[in-house]
N, C-alpha and C positions, 0 to 999 in steps of 0.2 A: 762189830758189825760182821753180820754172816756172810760167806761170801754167795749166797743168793740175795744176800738186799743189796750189796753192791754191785751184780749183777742187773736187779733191776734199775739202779741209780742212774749206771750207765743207757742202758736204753732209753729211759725216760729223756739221759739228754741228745739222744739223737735223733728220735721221733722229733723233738721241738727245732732240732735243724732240719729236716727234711719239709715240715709242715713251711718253712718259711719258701718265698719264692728266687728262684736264680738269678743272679745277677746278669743284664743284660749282656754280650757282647756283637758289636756289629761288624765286627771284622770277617765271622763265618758269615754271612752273609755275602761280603765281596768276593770270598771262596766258592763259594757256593755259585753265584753268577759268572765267576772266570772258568768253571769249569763247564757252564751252560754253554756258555759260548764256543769253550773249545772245543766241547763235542758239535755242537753248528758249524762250527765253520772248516774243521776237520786242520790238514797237517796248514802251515802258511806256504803261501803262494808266491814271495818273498825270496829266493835260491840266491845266491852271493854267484857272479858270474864268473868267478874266480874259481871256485869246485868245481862249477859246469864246467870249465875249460879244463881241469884239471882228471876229470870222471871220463869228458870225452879222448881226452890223449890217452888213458888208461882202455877204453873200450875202444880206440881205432885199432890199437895192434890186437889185444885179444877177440874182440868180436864176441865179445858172450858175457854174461853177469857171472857177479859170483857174491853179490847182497844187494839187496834192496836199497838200500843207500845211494851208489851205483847209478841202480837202475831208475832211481828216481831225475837225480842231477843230470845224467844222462837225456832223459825223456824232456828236462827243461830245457837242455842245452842242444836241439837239435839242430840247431843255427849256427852253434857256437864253431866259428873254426877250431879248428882238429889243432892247429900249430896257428904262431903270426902269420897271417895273409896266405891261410891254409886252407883247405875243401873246410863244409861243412857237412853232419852227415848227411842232411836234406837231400844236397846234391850228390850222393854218393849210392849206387844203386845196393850193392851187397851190402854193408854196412847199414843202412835204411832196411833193410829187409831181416837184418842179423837185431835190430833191437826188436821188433814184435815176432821175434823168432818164440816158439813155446817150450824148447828145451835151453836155450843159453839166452832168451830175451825178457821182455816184461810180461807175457806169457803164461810163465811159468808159476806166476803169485794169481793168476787167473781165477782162481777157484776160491779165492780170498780176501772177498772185495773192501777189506779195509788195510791192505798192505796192495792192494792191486790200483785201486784208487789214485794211491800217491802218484802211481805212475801215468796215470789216464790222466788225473790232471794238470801234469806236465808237458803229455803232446798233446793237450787243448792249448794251453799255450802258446806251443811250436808252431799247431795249427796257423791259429788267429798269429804268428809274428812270421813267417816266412812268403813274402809275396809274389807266388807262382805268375799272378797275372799281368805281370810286368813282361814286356815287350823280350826287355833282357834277361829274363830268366831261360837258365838252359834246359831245353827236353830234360832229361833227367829228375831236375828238379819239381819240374810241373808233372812230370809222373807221379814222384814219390810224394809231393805233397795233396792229388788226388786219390792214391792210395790210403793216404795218413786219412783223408775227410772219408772214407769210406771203412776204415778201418774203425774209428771212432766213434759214427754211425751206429755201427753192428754192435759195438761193445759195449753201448749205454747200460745194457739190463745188468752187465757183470758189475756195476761200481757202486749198486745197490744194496745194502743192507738189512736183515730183517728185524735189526734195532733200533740203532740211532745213525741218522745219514745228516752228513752237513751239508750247512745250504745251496753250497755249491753245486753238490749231486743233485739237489732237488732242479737246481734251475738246469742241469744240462740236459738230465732226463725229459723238463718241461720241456724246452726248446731243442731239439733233437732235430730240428727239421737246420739249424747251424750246419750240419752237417752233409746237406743236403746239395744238389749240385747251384740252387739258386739259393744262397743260405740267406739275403739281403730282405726278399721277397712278400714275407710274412710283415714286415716292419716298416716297411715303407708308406704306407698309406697312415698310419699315426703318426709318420715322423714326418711327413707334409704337410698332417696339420698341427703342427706344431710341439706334441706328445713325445717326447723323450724321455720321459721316463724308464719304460720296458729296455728300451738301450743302455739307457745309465746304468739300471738294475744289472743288465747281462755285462755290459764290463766289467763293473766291478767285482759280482762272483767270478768271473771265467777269466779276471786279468786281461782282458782285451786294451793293450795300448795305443797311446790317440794313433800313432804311425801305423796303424793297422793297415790290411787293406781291408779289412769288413766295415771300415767306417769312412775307407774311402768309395769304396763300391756301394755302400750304402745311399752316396748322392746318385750316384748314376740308378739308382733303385728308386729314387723318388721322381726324377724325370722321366722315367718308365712309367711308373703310378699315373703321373703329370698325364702323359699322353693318351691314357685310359680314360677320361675325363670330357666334358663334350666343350665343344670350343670353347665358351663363353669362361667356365671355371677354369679351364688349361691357360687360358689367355691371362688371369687374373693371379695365376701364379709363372707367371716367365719372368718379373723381375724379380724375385726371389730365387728362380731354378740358375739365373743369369748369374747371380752374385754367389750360390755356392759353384758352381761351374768355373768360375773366373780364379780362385785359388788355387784351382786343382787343375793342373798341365797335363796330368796323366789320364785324368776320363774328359777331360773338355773337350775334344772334338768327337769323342762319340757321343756326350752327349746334346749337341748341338746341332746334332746330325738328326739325331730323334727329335727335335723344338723342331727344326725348320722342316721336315717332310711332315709332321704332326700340322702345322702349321698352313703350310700348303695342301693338305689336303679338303680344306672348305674351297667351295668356289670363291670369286673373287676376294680373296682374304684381304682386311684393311693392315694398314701399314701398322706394323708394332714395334714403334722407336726402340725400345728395350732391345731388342731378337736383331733388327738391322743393322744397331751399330754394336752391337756385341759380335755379331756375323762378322760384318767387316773391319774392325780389328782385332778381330782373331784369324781371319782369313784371306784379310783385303777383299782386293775390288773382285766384283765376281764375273768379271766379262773380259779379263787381263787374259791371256793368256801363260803368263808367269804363274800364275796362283792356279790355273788346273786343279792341279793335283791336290790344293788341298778343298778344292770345291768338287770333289771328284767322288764324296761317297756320298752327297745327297742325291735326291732324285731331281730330275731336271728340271719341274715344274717347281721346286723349293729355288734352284739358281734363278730361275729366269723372278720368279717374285723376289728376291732381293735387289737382282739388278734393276728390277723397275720400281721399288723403292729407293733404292741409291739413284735413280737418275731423277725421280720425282724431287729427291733433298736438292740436287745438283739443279735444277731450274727452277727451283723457290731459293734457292739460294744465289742463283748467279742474277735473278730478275728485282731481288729484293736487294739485299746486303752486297753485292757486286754491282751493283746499279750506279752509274755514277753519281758522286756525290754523294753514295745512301739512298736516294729517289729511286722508290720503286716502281716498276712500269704490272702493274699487276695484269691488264691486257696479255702482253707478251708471254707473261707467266701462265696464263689461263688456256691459251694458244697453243703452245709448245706442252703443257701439261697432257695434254689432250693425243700427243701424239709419241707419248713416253713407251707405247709397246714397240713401237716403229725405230725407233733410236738403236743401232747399233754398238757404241763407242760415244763418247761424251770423251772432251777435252781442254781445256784452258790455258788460255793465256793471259799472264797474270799481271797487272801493270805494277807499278813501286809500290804504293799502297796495299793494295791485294796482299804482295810478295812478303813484303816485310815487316807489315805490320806486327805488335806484340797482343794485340788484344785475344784473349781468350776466345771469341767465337772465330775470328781468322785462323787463328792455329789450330784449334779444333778440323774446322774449314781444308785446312792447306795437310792435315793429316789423312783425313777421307780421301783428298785431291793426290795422294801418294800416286808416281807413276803418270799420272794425267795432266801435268802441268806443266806450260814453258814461263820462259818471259817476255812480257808485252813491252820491247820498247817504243816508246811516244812520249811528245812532251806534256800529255794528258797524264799524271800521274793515277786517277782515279778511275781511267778508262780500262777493261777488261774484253776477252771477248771468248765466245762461248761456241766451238765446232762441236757439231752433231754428223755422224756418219749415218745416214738412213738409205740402205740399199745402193744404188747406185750415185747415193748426192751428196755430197760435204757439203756440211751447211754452214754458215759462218754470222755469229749472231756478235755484238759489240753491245755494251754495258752502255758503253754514250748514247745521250738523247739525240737523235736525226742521222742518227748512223745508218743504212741500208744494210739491209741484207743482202749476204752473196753466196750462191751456190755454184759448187763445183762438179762437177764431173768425175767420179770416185773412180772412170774405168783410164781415166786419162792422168796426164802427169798432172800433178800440183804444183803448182806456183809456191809452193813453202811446203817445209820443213818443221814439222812439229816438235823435232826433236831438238830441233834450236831457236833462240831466242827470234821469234818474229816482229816484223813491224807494221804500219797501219801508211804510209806513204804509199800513195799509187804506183803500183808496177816497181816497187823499189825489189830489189833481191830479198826474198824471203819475206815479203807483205801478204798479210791477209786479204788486201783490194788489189786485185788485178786482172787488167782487161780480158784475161783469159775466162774469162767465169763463164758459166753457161744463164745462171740465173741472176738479178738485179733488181731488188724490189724495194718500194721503202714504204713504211709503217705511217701509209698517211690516206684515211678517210678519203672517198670523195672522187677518186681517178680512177681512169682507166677504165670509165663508166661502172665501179662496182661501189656501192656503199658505204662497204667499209672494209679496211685493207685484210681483215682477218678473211674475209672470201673471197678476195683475191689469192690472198696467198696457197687457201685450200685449193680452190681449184686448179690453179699453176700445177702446186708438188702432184694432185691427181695427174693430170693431163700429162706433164713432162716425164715425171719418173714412178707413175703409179704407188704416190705413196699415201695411204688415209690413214687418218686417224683411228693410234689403239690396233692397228695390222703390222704383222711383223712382214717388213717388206724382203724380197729376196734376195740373198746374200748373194754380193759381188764378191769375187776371187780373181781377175783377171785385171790389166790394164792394158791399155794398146798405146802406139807410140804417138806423140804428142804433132799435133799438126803442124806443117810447115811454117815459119815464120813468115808474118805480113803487116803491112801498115798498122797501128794502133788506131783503133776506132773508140771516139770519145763517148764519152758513158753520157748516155741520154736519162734526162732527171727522172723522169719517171715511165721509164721502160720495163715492160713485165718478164720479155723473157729475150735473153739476148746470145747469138753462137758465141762460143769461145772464138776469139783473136790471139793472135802473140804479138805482143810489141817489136820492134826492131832493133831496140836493145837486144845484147847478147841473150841467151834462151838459157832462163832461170836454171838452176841446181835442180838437175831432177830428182823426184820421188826417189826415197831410198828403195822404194819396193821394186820401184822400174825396172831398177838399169842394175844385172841384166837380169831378164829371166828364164828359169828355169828350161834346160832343150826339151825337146819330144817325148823323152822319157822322164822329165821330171827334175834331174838333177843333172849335175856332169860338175866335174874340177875344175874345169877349166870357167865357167858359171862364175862359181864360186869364189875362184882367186881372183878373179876379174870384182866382183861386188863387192867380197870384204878390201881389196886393195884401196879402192871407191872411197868406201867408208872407214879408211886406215883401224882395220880391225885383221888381228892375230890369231894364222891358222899353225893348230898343230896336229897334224897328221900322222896317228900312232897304228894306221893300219898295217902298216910293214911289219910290225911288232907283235901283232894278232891284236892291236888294242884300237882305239874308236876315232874317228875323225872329229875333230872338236876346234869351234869357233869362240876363241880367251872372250868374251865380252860381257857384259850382266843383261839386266831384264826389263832396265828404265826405258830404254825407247822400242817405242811399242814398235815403230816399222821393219825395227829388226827383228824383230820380236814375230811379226806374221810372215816376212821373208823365210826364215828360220825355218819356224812351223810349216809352213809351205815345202817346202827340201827335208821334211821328215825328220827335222831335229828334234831334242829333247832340252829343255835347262836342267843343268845341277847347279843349285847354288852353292856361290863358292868358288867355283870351275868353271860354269859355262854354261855353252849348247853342244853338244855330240850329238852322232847318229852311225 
């Protein structure tokens, strides 16, 4: 054989391999997709916090890069204390200014948006994990983390690509307004109704962890939404705004603040159980004088409509479920509903029943009732009774069937002591029936030439103490002293309107408020050690010191509570009253 026909022997047999087809393999393929991805999604978002602490103790003493390695771990670790229970550089002003430095910072790869990148997506992260809006964050920190969102802003177009960009950069480019002074803003209106997606998506590219504050800020950004809304749909979302509100201690009373002036600004707004008792036990009672301050950033027409829902629950509830026996007197309740603007103060006393009950709508009941309550002792276990301050008249309602009603004189001493357990015995020490009343009525058709006892009694409170129904009558602040002691005059059955007497028993425990009052100028020492001695309450007087005069007591009884307030005091709880 020549060696040209071997020549062609050969090729002949490799034409007949090439004409056959290649054997499958699927493994380039999964190559081929890992590497798809890693160009999407670019370097991992992932950093061991362990370098970061390690990157940041190497850039606290020198203050400048020297590789990108560095300056990446760095840019994630901008949180990360410096040493154990060390600065972090967040809060550190030169070192914060030394990493986006452009000759020793991340800066300096500027010009190079896939080495510069790394580092941008590092204090995106820092961003979204450092929470400037916290109460306790220091100046410093809420500087440099409003520079960081402004810094970041500006530098979207550097971390662009004009080949291949990972997803990431697409989304931060998209949503660039993150960056923005209301970064929440954009997203709230989807995420009210219910669209979490666009969120979900931006966490996950941007690393945004659940402890953010962008996703806690993000609730207070949907109750802002909320309030943009015309009442009917705002209304339709408050037990939802109510329930994320309720986890979150940190925007809950701001945002509760925007529910109830949102709230209050329709006229006569109906009661919305949700908003009330989320109000009042986040706030308590909103007519206490203790709790001021934390009823103190709404607008006033928001206080005054919760308290006159709270007092609305409080005489459906004391005329129903406080009724003796359970029997409701809905009359009563109809009556007294009618004159809920006029009500000052509401207060109870609670009989065994009431008190100690374990039933669930009681405890419920006796929690709203925080502050408001004594005890009723009688051997009526089921009897209750229900004071209203309306301008110048305590009014004194009882849970028992054929019980009278009796009104006091709010400028004159009381015959009892709310602050301690009262009783229902005529003229006994600290009883709710005693001759000293100014009013005496009872809830019976038919007398006194009026029809029916509901227009007696209106006309009385008119005529005696100009009080009508649904008018906020005018606020008493004085008392005068209590008239001479005289013969006890017997309570006539069905008399409308009768002067105070004093029995000739010894002359009841006066009003805490009374005794004594404030001199000419308002206050004095001498006042004062005389009142709290009265009421064995603990003065400590640290003005000698340049510090504040302070009464040791708390905030449960309310008439020390308006004495107090009256002589210019403040409560701290915890501490006290100073001034």
């Amino acid at each position: 054989m020549s060696a040209l026909d071997r020549l062609a022997g050969l090729l002949r047999g490799s034409a007949g391999a090439g004409a056959r087809p290649l054997p499958v393999d699927p493994s380039i393929d999964t190559v081929i997709a890992g590497l798809e991805r890693h160009a999407k999604t670019g370097t991992s978002a992932s950093v061991p916090e362990d370098l970061q602490q390690q990157a940041v103790s190497r850039f606290w003493d020198a203050q400048r890069f020297d590789n990108l390695k560095d300056a990446r771990l760095v840019s994630f670790g901008m949180c990360v204390p410096s040493r154990p229970a060390g600065p972090c550089i967040m809060e550190d002003r030169q070192r914060f200014q030394a990493v986006l430095d452009s000759r020793g910072g991340v800066d300096q790869w500027l010009d190079d948006p896939r080495w510069y990148r790394r580092c941008y997506q590092g204090l995106v992260r820092s961003y979204f994990t450092y929470d400037a809006l916290l109460d306790k964050a220091p100046t410093v920190g809420r500087q440099n983390w409003g520079d960081l969102r402004d810094y970041l802003n500006e530098r979207t177009r550097n971390i662009v690509d004009k080949t291949v960009n990972p997803d990431w950069v697409t989304t931060a480019v998209g949503h660039r307004q993150l960056f923005d002074e209301d970064p929440c803003a954009p997203y709230a209106a989807a995420v009210l109704d219910g669209d979490t997606s666009t969120i979900d998506h931006l966490c996950e590219q941007l690393g945004v962890i659940k402890a953010s504050w962008f996703l806690r800020e993000l609730v207070l950004a949907q109750v802002r939404q909320a309030t943009k809304l015309g009442h009917e749909r705002f209304k339709e979302r408050i037990p939802m705004l109510v329930k994320l509100l309720e986890g979150n201690r940190v925007l809950r009373d701001k945002g509760l603040i925007l529910m109830l002036d949102k709230y209050a600004s329709v006229a006569q707004p109906a009661i919305d159980e949700p908003l009330r008792n989320a109000a009042v036990e986040w706030w308590g009672n909103p007519w206490l004088p203790s709790n001021e301050m934390r009823w103190g950033g709404v607008v006033p027409k928001a206080r005054e409509m919760v308290s006159e829902w709270l007092k609305r629950e409080f005489i459906e509830a004391f005329f129903t479920k406080l009724a003796e026996d359970g029997v409701g007197d809905r009359r009563r309740a109809n009556f007294w509903l009618r004159y809920a603007k006029s009500i000052g103060n509401i207060q109870f006393a609670l009989g065994a029943r009431a008190l100690y009950s374990t039933d669930r709508d009681f405890v419920a009941l006796r929690q709203k009732m925080k502050g408001l309550y004594t005890e009723l002792k009688t051997t009526d276990s089921s009897n209750n009774a229900f004071v209203m301050t309306m301008g110048p008249l305590v009014a004194v309602e009882f849970g028992g069937m054929g019980n009278a009603f009796y009104g006091y004189d709010e400028r004159r001493v009381l015959p009892f002591d709310m602050s301690q357990p009262v009783v229902t015995a005529k003229n006994a020490r600290n009883s709710l029936k005693h001759s000293q009343r100014m009013l005496w009525m009872q809830h019976q058709d038919g007398i006194k030439g009026w029809n029916k006892w509901e227009e007696m009694f209106e006309a009385t409170l008119k005529k005696e103490f100009d009080i009508r129904p649904n008018v906020v009558p005018q606020r008493v602040s004085t008392r005068v002293a209590a008239p001479a002691p005289a013969a006890p005059v017997p309570s006539p059955p069905s008399a409308t309107h009768v002067r105070p007497t004093v029995p000739a028993q010894p002359t009841p425990r006066p009003h805490p408020v009374a005794a004594p009052a404030p001199d000419a100028n308002g206050f004095s020492i001498t006042s004062l050690v005389s009142w709290a001695g009265a009421r064995n309450l603990t003065i400590d007087d640290l003005s000698d010191k340049n510090g504040n005069l302070w009464v040791r007591t708390g905030d449960d009884d309310l008439y020390v509570n308006k004495a107090l307030l009256d002589w210019k005091f403040t409560y701290r709880p915890g501490k006290g009253w100073w001034r």
